[in-house]
Phi, psi and omega in degrees: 000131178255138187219153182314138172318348205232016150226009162338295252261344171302309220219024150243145196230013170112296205284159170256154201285131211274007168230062180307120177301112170216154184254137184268175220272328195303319195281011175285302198278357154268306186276310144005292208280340204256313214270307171302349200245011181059032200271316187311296204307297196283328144301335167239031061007300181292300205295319177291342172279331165266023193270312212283301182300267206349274175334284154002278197318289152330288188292336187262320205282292199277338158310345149209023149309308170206087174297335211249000168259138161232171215221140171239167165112162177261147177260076191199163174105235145205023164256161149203150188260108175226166211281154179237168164294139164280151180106332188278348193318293201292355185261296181292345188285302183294335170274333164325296207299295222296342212243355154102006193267139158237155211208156164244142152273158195273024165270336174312303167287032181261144177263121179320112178118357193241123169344111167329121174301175146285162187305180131156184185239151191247141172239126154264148166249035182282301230293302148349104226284147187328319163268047166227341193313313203281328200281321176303340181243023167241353162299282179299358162284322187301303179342287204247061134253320207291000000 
């Protein structure tokens, strides 16, 4: 990890690090190679337009599948957060899981002592490879129509 000189001393606790990172010099010189040669540039480019339909995609399936979820969040990225009826999160997480989807609910990410949040789940829709892609949203529309 390379870090500013004036929190080194915050985030080194001393001990050596018990896995150490190294990059080898071929995978230096391959991405080196993807960036001067604008392959990098033209891959996420590509990757962000389908990021972008995906979200699309997803934000239209439930507007008129399951109108009662709502979706936060910037239309950017490669998450979206959507909001539940309360009391269901722990419902929808176990029919997801049965359902091959994965997904957190946002209690995993409440800090203990803080007002309850509203339900919901964090979706990423990157990880899913293009021809899995229609059956993960439409799994997950079955989910949370139910």
């Amino acid at each position: 990890m390379v870090a500013p000189a004036d929190v080194v001393a915050e985030i080194d606790d001393g001990s050596p690090d018990p896995e150490p990172s190294v990059t080898s010099a071929v995978e230096q010189l391959v991405l080196a190679d993807l960036l001067s040669s604008g392959a990098y540039d033209r891959h996420v480019r590509g990757r962000r337009r389908t990021y972008m339909r995906r979200r699309d995609q997803l934000v239209a399936a439930l507007a008129e599948r399951a109108p009662h979820v709502g979706v936060r969040g910037l239309a950017a990225g490669l998450h979206v957060v959507l909001t539940l009826p309360d009391g269901t999160e722990a419902d929808v997480l176990r029919s997801a899981a049965w359902h091959g989807l994965a997904v957190e609910g946002l209690a995993t990410f409440r800090h203990p002592g803080v007002a309850p949040c509203p339900a919901g789940i964090v979706v990423g829709y990157a990880t899913p490879s293009d021809s899995a892609w229609a059956g993960a949203l439409e799994a997950l529309c079955g989910v949370l129509s139910a």
